[in-house]
Each structure stands twice: as structure tokens, then as C-alpha cells.
MARTI-192045 format. One record per atom (N, C-alpha, C): residue in one letter; x, y, z. Coordinates in steps of 0.2 Angstrom, whole numbers, padded with zeros to 4 digits, always signed. Atoms other than C-alpha are relative to their C-alpha. Example, Ala and Ser with C-alpha at 12.3 -4.5 7.8 and 13.67 -1.06 7.14 Angstrom:
! residues 2
a+0004-0006+0000a+0062-0022+0039a+0004+0006+0000s-0004-0006-0001s+0068-0005+0036s-0004+0005+0003
! end
This chain:
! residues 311
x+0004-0006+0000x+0000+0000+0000x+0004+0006+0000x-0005-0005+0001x+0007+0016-0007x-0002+0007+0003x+0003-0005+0001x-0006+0029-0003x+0000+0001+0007x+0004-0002-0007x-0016+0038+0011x-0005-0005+0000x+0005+0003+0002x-0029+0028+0016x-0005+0004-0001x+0005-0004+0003x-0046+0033+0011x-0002+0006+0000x+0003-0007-0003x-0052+0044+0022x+0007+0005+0001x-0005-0006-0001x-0035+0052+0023x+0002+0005-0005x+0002-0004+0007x-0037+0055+0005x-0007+0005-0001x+0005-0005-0001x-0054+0063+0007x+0003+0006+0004x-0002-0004-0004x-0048+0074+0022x+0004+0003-0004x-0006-0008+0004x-0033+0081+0011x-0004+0002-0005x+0003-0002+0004x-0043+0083-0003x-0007+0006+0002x+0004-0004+0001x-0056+0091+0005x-0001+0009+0005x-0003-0008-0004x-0046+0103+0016x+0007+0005-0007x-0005-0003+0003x-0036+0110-0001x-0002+0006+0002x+0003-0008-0001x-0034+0128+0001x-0001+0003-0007x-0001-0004+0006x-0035+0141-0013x+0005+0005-0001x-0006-0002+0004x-0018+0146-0013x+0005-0005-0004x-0004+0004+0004x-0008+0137-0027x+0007+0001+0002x-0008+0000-0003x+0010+0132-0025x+0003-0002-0007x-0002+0000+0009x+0017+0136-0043x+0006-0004+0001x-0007+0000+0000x+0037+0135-0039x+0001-0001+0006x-0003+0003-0008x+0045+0125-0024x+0005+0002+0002x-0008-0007-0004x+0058+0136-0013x+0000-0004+0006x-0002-0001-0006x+0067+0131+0000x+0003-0007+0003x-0002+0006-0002x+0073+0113+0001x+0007-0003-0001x-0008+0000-0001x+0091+0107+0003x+0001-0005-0004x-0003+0003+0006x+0091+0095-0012x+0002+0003-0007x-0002-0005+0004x+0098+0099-0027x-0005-0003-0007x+0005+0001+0004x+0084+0101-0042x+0003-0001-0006x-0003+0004+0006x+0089+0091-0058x-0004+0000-0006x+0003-0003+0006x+0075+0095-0067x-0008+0003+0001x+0009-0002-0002x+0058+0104-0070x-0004+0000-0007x+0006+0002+0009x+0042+0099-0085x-0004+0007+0003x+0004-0005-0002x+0028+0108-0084x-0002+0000+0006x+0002+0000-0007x+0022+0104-0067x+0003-0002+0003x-0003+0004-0004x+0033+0095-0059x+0006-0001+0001x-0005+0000-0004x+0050+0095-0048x+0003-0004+0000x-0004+0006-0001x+0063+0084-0048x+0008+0000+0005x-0005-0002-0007x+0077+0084-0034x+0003-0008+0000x-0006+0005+0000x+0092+0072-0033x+0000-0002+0006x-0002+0003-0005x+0091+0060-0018x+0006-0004+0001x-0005+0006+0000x+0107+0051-0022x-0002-0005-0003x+0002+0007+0003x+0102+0034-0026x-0009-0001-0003x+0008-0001+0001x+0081+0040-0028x+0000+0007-0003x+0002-0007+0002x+0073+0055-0034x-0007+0001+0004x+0010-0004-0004x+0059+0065-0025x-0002+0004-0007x+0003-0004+0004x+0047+0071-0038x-0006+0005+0005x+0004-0006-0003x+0036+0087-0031x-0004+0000-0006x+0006-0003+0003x+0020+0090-0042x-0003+0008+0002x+0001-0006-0001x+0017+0108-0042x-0009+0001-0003x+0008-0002+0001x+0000+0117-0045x-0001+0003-0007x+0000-0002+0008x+0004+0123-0064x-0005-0004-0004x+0005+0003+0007x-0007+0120-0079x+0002+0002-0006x-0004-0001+0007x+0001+0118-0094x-0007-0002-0005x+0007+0000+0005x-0011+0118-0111x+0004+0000-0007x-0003-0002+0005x-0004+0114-0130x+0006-0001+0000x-0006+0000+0000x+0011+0113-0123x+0005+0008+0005x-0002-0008-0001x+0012+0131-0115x-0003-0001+0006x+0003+0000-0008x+0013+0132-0095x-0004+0008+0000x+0002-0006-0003x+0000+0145-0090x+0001+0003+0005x-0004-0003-0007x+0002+0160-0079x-0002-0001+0006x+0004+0002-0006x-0010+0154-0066x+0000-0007-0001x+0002+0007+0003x-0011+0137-0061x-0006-0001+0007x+0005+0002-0004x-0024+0125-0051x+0000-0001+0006x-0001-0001-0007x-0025+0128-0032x-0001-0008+0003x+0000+0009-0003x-0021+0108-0025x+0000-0004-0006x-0001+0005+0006x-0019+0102-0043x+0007-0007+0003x-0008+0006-0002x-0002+0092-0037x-0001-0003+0005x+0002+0006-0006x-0009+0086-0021x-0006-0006-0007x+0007+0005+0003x-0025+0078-0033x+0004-0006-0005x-0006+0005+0007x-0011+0073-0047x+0004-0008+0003x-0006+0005-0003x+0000+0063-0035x-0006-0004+0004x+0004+0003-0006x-0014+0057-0023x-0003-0005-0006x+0002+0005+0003x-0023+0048-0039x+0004-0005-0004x-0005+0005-0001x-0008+0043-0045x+0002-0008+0005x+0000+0004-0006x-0003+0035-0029x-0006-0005+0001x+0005+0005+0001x-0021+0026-0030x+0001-0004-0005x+0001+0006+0006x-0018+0017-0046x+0005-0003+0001x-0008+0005-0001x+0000+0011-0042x-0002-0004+0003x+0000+0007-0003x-0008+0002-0029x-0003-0005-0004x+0003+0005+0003x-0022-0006-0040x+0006-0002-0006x-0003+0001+0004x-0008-0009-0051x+0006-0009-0001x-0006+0004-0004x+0007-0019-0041x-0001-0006-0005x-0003+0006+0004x+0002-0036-0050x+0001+0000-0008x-0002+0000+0009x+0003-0031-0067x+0006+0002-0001x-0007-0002+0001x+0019-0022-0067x+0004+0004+0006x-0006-0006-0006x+0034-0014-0054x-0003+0007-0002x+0000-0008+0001x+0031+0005-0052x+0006+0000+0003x-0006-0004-0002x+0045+0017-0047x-0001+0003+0005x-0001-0001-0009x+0039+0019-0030x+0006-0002+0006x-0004+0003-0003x+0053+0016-0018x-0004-0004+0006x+0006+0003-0003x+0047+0004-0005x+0001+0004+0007x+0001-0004-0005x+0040+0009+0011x-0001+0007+0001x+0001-0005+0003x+0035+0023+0002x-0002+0007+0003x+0002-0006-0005x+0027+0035+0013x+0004+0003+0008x-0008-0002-0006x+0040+0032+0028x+0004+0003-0001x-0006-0001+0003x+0053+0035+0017x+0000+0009-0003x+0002-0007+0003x+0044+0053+0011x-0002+0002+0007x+0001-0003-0007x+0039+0058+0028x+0006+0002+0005x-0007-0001-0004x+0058+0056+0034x+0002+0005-0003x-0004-0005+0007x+0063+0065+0017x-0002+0008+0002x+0003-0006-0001x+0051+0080+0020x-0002+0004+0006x+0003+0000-0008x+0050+0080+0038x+0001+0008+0001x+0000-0008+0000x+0054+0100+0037x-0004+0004-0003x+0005-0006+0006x+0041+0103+0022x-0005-0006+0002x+0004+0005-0002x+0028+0092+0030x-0004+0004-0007x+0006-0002+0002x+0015+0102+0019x+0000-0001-0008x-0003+0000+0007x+0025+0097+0003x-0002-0010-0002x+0001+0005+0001x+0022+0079+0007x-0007-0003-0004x+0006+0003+0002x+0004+0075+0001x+0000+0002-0012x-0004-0001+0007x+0012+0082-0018x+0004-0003-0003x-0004+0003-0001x+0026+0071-0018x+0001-0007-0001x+0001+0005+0000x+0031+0056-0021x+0010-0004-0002x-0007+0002-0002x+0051+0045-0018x+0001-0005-0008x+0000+0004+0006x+0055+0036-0036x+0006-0003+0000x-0005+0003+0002x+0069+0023-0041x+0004+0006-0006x+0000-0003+0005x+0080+0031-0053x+0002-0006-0005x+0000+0007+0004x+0078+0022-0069x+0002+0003-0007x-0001-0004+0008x+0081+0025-0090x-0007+0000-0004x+0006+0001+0006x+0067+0030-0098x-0003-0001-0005x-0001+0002+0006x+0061+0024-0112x-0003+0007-0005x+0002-0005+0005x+0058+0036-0128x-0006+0000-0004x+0007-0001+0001x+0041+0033-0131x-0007-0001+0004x+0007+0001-0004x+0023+0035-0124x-0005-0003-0003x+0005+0002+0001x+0011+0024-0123x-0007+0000-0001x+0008-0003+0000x-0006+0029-0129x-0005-0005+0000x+0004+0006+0002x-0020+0018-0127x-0008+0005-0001x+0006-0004+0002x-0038+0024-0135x-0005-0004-0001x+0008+0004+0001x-0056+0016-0131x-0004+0004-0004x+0004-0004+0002x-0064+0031-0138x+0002+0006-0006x-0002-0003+0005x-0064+0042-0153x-0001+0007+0002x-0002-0010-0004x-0057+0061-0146x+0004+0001+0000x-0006-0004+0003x-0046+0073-0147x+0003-0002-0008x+0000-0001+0005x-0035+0071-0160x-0001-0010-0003x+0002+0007+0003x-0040+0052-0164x-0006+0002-0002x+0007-0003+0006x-0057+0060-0171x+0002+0004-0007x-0001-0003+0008x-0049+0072-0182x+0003-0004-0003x-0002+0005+0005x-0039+0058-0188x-0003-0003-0004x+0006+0004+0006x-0053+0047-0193x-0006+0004-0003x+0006-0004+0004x-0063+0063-0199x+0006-0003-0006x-0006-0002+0006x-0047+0065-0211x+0000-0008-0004x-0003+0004+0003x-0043+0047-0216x-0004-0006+0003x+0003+0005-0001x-0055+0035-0209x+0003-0005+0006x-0003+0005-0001x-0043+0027-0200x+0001+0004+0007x-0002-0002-0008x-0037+0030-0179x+0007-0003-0001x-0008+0001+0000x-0017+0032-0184x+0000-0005-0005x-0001+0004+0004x-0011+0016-0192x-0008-0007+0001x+0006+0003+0000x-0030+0006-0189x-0005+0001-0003x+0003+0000+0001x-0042+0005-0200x-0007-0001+0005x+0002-0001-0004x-0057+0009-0192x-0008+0000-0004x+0005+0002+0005x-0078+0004-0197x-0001+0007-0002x+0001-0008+0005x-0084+0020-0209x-0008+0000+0008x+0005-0004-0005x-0099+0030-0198x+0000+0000+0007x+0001+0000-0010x-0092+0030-0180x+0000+0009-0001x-0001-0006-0002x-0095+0045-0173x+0003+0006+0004x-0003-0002-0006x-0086+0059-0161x-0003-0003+0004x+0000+0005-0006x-0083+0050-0146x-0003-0007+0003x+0002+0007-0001x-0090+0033-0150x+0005-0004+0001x-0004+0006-0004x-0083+0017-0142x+0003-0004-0006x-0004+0004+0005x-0070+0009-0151x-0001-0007+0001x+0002+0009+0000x-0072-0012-0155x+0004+0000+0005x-0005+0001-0009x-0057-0012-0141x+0005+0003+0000x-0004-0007-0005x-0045+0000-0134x+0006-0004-0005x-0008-0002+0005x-0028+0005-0146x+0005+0003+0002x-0006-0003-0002x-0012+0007-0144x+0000+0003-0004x-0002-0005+0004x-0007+0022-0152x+0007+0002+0004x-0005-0004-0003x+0012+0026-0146x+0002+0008-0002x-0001-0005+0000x+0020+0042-0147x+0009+0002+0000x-0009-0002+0000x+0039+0048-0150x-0002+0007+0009x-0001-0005-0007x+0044+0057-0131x+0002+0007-0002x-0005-0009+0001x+0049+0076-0136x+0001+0004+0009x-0004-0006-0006x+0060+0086-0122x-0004+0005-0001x+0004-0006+0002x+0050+0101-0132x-0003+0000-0006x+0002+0000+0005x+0039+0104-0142x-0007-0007-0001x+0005+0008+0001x+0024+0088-0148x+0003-0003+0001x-0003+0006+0004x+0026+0073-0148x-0004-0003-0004x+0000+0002+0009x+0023+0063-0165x-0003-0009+0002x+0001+0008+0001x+0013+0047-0166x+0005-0005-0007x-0004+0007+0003x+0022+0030-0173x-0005-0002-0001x+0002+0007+0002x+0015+0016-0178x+0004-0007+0005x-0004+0005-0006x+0019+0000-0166x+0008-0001-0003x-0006+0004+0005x+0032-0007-0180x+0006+0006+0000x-0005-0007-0002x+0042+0011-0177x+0001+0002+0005x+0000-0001-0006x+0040+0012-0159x+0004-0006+0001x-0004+0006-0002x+0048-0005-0158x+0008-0001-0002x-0007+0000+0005x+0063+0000-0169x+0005+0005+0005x-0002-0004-0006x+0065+0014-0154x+0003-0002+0003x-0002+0003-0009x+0066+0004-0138x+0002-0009-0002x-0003+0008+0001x+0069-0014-0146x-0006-0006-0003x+0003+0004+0000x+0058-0028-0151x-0004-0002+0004x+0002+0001-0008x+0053-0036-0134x-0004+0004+0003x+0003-0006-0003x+0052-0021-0126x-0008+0002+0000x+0008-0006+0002x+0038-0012-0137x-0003-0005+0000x+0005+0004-0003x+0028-0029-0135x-0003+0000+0005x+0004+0000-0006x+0029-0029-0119x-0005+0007+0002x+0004-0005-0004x+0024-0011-0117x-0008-0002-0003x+0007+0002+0006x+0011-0014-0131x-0006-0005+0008x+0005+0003-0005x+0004-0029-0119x-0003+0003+0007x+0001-0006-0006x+0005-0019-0102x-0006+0003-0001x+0006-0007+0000x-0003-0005-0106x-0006+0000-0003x+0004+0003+0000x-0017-0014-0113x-0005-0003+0005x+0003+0004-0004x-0019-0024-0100x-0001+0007+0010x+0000-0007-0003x-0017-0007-0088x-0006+0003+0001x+0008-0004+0001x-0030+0002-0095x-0007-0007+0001x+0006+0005-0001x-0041-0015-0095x-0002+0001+0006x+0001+0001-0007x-0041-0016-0076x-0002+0007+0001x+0002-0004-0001x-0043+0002-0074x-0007+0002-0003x+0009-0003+0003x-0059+0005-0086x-0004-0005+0006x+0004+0001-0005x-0067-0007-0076x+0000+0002+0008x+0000-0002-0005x-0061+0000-0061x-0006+0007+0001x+0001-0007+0003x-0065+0017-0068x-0011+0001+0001x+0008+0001+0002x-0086+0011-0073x-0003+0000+0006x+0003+0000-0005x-0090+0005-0057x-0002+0007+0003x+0002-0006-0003x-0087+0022-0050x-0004+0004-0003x+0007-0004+0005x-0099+0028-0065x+0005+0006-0003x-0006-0003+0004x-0082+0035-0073x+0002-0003-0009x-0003+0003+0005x-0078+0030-0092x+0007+0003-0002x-0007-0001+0003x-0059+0032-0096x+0001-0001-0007x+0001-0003+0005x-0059+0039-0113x+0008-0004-0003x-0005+0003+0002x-0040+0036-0116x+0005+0004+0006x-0004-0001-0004x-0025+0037-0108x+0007-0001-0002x-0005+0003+0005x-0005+0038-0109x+0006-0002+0009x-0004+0002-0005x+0009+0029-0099x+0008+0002-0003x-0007+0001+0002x+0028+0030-0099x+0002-0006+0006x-0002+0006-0002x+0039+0016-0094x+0008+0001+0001x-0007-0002-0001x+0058+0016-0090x+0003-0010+0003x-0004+0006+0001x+0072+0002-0089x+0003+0000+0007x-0005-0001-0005x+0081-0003-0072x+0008-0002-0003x-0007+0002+0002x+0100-0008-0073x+0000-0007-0003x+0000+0008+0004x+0096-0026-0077x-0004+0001-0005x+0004-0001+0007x+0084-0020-0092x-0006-0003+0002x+0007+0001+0000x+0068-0024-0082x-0005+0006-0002x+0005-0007+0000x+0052-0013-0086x-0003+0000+0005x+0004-0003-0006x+0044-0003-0074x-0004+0006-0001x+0007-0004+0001x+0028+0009-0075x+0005+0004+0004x-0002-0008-0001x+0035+0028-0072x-0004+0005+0001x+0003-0006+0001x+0029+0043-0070x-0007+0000+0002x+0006+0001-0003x+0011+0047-0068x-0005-0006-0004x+0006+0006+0005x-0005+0034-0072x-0006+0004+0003x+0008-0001-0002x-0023+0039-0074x-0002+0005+0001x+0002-0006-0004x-0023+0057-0068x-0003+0003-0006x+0003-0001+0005x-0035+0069-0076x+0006+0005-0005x-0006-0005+0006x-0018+0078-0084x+0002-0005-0006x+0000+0007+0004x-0015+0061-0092x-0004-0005-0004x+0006+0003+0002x-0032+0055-0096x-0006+0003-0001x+0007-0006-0001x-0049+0060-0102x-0006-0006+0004x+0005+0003-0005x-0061+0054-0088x-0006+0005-0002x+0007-0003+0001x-0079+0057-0093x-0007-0002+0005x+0006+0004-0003x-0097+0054-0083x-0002-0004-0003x+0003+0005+0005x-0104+0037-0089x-0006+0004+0000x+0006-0004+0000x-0121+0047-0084x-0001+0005-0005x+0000-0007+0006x-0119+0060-0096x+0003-0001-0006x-0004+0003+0007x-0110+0050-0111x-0007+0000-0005x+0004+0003+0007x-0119+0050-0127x+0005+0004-0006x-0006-0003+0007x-0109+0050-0144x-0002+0004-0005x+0004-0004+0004x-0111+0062-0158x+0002+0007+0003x-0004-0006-0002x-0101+0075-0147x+0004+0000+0003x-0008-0003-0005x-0088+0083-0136x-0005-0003+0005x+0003+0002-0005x-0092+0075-0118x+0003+0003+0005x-0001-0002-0006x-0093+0081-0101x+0007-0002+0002x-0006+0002-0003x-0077+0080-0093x+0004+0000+0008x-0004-0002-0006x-0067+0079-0077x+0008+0000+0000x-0009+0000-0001x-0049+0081-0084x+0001+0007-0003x-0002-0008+0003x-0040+0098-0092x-0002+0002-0007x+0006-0005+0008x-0053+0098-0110x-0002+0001+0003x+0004-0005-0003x-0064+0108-0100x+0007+0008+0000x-0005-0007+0001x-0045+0120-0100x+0001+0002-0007x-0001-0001+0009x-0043+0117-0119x-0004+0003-0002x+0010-0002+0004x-0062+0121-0124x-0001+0006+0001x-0001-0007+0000x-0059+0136-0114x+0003+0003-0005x-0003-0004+0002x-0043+0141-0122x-0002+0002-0008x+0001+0000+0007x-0050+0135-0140x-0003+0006-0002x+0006-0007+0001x-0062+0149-0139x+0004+0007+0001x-0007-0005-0002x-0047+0161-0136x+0001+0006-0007x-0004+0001+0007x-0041+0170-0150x+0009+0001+0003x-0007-0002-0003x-0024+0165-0145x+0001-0007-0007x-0004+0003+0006x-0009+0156-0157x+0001-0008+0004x-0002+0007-0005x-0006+0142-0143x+0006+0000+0002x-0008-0001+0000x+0011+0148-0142x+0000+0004+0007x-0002-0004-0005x+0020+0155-0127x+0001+0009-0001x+0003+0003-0004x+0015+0166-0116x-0008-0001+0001x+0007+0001+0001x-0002+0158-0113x-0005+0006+0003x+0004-0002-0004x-0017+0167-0108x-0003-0002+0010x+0004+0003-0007x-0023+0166-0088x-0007-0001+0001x+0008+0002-0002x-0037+0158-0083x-0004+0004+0006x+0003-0003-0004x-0050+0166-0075x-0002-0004+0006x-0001+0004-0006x-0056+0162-0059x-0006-0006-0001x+0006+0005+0001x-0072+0156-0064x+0002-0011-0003x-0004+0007+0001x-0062+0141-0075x+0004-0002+0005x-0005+0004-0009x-0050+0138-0059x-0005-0004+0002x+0005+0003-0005x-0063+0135-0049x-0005-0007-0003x+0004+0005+0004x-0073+0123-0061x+0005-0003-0003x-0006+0005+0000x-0058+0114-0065x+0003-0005+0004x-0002+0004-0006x-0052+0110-0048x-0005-0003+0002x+0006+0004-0003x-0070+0105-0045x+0000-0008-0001x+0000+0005+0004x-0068+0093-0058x+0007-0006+0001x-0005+0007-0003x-0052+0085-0053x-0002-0004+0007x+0002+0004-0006x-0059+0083-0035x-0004-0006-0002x+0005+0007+0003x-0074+0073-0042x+0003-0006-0002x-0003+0007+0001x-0064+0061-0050x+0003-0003+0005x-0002+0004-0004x-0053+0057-0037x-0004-0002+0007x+0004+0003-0002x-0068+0056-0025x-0002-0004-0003x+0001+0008+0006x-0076+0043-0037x+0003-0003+0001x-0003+0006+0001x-0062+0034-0039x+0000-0005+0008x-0001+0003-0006x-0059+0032-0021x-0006-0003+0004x+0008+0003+0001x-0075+0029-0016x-0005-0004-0002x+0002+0006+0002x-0082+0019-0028x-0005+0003-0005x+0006-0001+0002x-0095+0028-0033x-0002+0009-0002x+0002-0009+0000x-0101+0048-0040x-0002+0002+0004
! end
């Protein structure tokens, strides 16, 4: 068990405040790297990752970010790891929350953001998997019929359920997009082996979670993983899983195809921005408070649901 328990997860979640914590000051590790929301600090033989409260969009960190986003981020994280454990290693150290309560014991308030990782070799691409025809898998099959390298039956419609969930990879970019492959190129990446395995995984990843996801009256729309190599060349689940920054979680209760759908992840941020007249380029426009507010609404909910069981 890697998390809070339930209620400890409800009680943080529902004690967030509404001041965000953009940029993290003050800790005596030396920082090795920073993406759009998140910290990375050299423990020596581990790495502390810190989730910050930014909201990156397009690609472009905005100038406001979401008040408790990095507590929501890490804390849903931290519940999938655990449903996870028998499909694959994650990059949790063990005894995981000892080990970060001794680590942070001066930034107590840093801890529910947080999380102690092995350090491992990333591999150079992301795994995408897609039950559902959105985002850019719809303009695909408007344009060519097909979701990337799969043909696909003629008259599905925005957001209809696909015959069964696709791997769709993606080349990793440092900056900039990243570039869908085809399996047979993503394999030429990371090796043979490898991209089967991740291929099977995350598969079988998302299989467990959709169901997870239903029960709570959650449909998991699609999602993307990364993976990393230890020193003896085993794989290991990295980074984040399932958060709404990495996946489109929809209401089953409100799912009907033939359009955009309700959401609890950051297309409620994009839908705003699309209506924007901005380039998507740096620096972004900030978010009002009204989208703030109805954003972070929208990550609570899910991660109540998940935890709970139920909407």
C-alpha cells in the first residue's frame, strides 16, 4: 500500500486551500529537473518528484495554475500504483510514505504532492491507449478514416466506443509535440521485446482500470503511460497513471456520442482556451477564476469517485 488511506485521501482533498503552489523554494536537495508541473530533486540513489499546481495547455505552462492540482495529481496517481502492483513494478521506492515523511519532515505540507522514485532509463516513447474516438483520434478518422495506423468501421461517430482499446504510441519530445508512430516504429525505438511488452502492459493497464473506472460511473476515454528500464533491463511503470492531466475521464451518466463530452480532466482547459483568439504559443493566456474554480471541481470529483467507488 502506497497511498493515504481513504479517508486520509478525502480529508486532504477536502481541506485544499486556494492558494496554489506554482514553484517550490526552500529545500536542501539539489533540483535536476523541472516539465511543466513538476520538480525533480536528486536524492542520491532515488529521486523525490514534487508536483506543483501549474497547468500547462498545448504545450504552453499558463500563468496561473490550479489551487491543490499536485496534491490531486500525486494522490490519484498514488491510488492506481496500488491497483496496479500485480501487473507491473512501479517506481515507487518501497516503504514509500516512511521514506517521504523522513525525506520532507521539514516541508511536511510538501508531502501529500510528492512522491520517492527509483532512478531508472526512460524509455523514448509514450504509450497511448484509446477506447474512444477524441481529441486528436477523431480528427484523424474525420481526415482518413482510420485512428493512426488502424483502420477503423466508416460511420463512427465523435466520441464513439471503439471495437477495443488501441495502442497508439507516441515519440517522447523534451520540447515541443510529440509525433505518433505506428507500433512497428516504436519498436525500432526501444527494441523488439520491449515495445511488445509495453504494447501488452498498457493494454492490460488500462483494461483493469476501465473497469475500475465504470463501477465508480467514470468512463476512461484514453490514456498515456511511460515506462523506464532498471539496470538489469527490467520494465517498470513511471511517471504518472490515470490522472485527469493524463487521461480524459468522462461521466458514464452523461456519455452520449455524436459529441464533445462532459469531462473531469483539463478539455474543460482546452475548450476554454480553443475559444481564445490566441496562437497556442508562449506566453499563454490566464485563466479566470471562474475556469479555476470549475476545473479543480472537476479533478476533486474524480478522485472522490475513484476512491469511493462511486459519483
Amino acid at each position: 500500500m502506497n497511498n493515504f488511506s481513504k479517508e486520509e485521501t478525502i480529508k486532504l482533498i477536502d481541506n485544499l486551500g486556494d492558494e496554489g503552489i506554482l514553484e517550490i523554494k526552500g529545500l536542501p536537495y539539489p533540483k535536476i529537473g523541472s516539465g511543466k508541473v513538476r520538480e525533480i530533486y536528486d536524492l542520491g540513489e532515488n529521486l523525490l518528484i514534487i508536483a506543483s499546481d501549474r497547468m500547462s495547455a498545448f504545450d504552453v505552462v499558463l500563468p496561473n495554475g490550479i489551487p491543490g492540482k499536485g496534491v490531486i495529481l500525486t494522490q490519484v496517481s498514488l491510488f492506481w500504483f496500488d491497483q496496479m502492483e500485480d501487473i507491473i513494478e512501479h517506481h515507487l521506492v518501497e516503504n514509500h510514505q516512511e521514506v517521504l515523511k523522513e525525506t520532507l519532515k521539514d516541508h511536511p505540507e510538501l508531502i501529500p504532492r510528492s512522491m520517492i522514485v527509483k532512478k531508472l532509463k526512460p524509455l523514448e516513447i509514450e504509450a497511448i491507449i484509446r477506447s474512444y474516438l477524441a481529441g486528436s483520434g477523431w480528427k484523424d478518422y474525420q481526415e482518413t478514416g482510420q485512428l493512426f495506423e488502424f483502420k477503423l468501421p466508416a460511420g463512427l461517430q465523435e466520441s464513439s466506443k471503439l471495437p477495443s482499446p488501441l495502442y497508439t504510441p507516441t515519440t517522447k519530445a523534451s520540447e515541443g509535440h510529440d509525433m505518433p508512430v505506428t507500433r512497428e516504429e516504436s519498436r525500432k525505438v526501444v527494441g523488439e521485446e520491449i515495445g511488445q511488452k509495453v504494447e501488452d502492459i498498457s493494454i492490460d493497464l488500462f483494461n483493469r482500470a476501465s473497469g475500475i473506472a465504470e463501477k465508480a460511473g467514470i468512463i476512461l476515454a484514453d490514456t498515456k503511460f511511460e515506462f523506464g528500464l532498471d539496470n538489469a533491463g527490467k520494465l517498470i511503470l513511471i511517471d504518472e497513471i490515470f490522472t485527469p492531466d493524463s487521461s480524459r475521464y468522462w461521466p458514464a451518466n452523461d456519455y452520449e456520442p455524436g459529441r464533445g463530452q462532459a469531462s473531469f480532466d483539463k478539455q474543460f482547459v482546452r475548450d476554454y482556451l480553443n475559444g481564445l483568439d490566441w496562437n497556442k504559443t508562449a506566453p499563454g493566456p490566464a485563466l479566470p477564476k471562474e475556469v479555476v474554480e470549475k476545473t479543480k471541481a472537476k479533478y476533486i470529483t474524480a478522485l472522490k469517485a475513484l476512491v469511493n467507488g462511486s459519483l
